[in-house]
C-alpha positions in Angstrom: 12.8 -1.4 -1.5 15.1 0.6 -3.4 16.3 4.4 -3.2 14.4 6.7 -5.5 11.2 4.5 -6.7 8.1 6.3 -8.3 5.5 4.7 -5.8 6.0 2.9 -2.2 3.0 0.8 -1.4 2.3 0.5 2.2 0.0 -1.9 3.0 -1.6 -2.0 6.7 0.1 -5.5 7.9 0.9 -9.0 6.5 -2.4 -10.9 7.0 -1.3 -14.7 8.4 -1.6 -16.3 5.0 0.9 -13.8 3.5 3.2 -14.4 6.6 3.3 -18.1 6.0 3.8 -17.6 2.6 6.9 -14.6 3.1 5.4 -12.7 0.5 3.1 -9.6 0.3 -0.7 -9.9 -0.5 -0.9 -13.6 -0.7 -4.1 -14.6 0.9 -6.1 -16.0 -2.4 -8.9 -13.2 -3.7 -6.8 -10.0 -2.9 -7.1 -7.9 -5.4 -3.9 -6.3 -5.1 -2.1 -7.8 -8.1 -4.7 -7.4 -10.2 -5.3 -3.6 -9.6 -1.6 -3.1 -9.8 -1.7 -4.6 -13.5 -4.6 -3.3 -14.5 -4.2 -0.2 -13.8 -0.8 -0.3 -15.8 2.1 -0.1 -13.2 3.2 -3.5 -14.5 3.5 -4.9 -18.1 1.9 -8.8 -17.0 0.2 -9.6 -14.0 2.3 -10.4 -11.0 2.0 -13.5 -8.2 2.5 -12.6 -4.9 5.8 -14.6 -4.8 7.2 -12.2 -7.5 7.0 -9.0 -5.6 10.9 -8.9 -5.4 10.3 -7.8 -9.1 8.8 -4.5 -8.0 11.5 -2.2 -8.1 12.4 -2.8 -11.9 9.1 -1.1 -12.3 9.9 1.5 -9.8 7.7 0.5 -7.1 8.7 -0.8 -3.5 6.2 -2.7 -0.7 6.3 -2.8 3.0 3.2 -2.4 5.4 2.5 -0.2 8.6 2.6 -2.6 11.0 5.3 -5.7 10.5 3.0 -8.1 13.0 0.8 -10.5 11.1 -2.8 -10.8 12.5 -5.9 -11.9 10.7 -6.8 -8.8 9.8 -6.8 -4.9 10.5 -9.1 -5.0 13.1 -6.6 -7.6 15.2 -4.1 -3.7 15.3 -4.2 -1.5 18.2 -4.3 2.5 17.2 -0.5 2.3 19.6 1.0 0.1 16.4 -0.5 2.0 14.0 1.0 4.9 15.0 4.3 3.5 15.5 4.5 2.1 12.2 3.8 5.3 11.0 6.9 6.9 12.1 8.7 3.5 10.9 7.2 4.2 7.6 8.0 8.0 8.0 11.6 7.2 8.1 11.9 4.5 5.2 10.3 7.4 2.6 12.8 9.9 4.1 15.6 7.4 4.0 14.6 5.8 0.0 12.8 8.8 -1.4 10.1 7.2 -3.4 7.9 9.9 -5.4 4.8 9.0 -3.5 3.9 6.8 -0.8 0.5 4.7 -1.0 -0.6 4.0 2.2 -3.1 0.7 1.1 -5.8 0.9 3.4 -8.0 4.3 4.2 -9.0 3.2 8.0 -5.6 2.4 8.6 -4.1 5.8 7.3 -7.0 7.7 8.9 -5.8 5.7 12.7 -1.6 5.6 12.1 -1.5 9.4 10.8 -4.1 10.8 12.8 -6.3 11.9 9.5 -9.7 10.7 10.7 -11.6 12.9 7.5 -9.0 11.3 4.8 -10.2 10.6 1.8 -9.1 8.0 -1.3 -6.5 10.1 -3.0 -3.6 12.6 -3.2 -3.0 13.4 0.6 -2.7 17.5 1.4 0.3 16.3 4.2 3.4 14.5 3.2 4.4 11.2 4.9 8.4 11.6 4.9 8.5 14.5 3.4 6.7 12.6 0.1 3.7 13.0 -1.2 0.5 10.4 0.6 -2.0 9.1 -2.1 -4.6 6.8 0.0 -6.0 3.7 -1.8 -8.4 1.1 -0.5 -7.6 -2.0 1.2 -7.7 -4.5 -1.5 -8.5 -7.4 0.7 -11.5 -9.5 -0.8 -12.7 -9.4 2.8 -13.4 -5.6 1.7 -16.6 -5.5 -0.3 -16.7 -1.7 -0.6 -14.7 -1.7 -4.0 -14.7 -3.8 -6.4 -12.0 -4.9 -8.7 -13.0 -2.0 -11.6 -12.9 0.8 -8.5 -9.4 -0.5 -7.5 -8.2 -0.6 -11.5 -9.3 2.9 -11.7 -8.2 4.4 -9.0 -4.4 2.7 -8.9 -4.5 3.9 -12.7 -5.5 7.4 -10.9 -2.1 7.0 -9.0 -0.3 5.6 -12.1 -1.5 9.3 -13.6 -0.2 11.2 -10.9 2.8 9.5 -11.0 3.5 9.7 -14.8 2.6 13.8 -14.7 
C-alpha cells in the first residue's frame, strides 16, 4: 500500500496456502500473476513473494476479509460487509485511482450489489472509482486465463485514459 496508486486490488481473503506463505495469491494455479502481466500492469511476471514490488508500478493489494479460510464460501455475508467498510476507509485514507474488488460474488455480498457486473462500478467504494474483476482462483473455471488477460488489460485501459 502506498498513498496515491493507479489501481488497489482487493482480493476477497487470503486462502490458507497464501497465509502460510505471507504473501498474496500464492496457492499454485492462481491466475492472478499472470493476468496482472499479461494484461500489461507489470513489465515481467511477478511471484507471489514479490508483491512488495507492487507499488513501483502503482498498484497496492489487500483483501476484504483479513481471515484466511479455504475459500470464499468458508465467509459469512457479516465479514464481508465489515471488510467492506475496512476497505472503504483504506481507499479514502491512500487514494488509489480505482479500486478492484477481485472477486464478483464477493463484491455483490460485501457491498450489497447483488446485479454487479465485471467492470467499471456506477458507485464508488471510498469515494474511488469500483471496477469488478473475477476471482482468479484456479478453483474458478468460469474464466480462463485469456478472459482474465483481457479484462485486467480492460482495467489497465481505464486506468491509462
Amino acid at each position: 500500500m502506498a498513498p496515491g496508486l493507479d489501481v488497489l486490488f482487493c482480493g476477497i481473503n487470503p486462502g490458507l496456502t497464501s497465509a502460510a506463505r505471507g504473501h498474496n495469491f500464492a496457492r499454485r494455479g492462481n491466475r492472478f500473476w499472470p493476468a496482472l502481466h499479461g494484461a500489461g500492469f507489470t513489465p515481467r511476471l511477478l511471484a507471489p513473494e514479490e508483491d512488495g514490488e507492487l507499488p513501483r508500478y502503482g498498484l497496492g493489494i489487500t483483501n476484504i476479509v483479513d481471515r484466511p479460510s479455504g475459500g470464499a464460501h468458508d465467509l459469512s455475508g457479516d465479514e464481508l460487509r465489515a471488510g467492506a467498510a475496512q476497505v472503504e476507509e483504506l481507499a479514502r485514507r491512500y487514494e488509489p485511482r480505482v479500486v478492484a474488488i477481485v472477486g464478483i460474488g464477493a463484491y455483490r455480498i460485501a457491498w450489497g450489489r447483488p446485479k454487479a457486473a465485471i467492470g467499471l462500478q456506477p458507485d464508488t467504494v471510498g469515494g474511488r472509482a469500483a471496477w469488478v474483476l473475477p476471482n482468479p482462483s484456479g478453483r474458478t473455471a468460469h474464466y480462463q486465463l485469456p478472459d482474465l488477460i483481457r479484462l485486467f488489460a480492460e482495467l489497465r485501459d481505464h486506468v491509462r485514459r
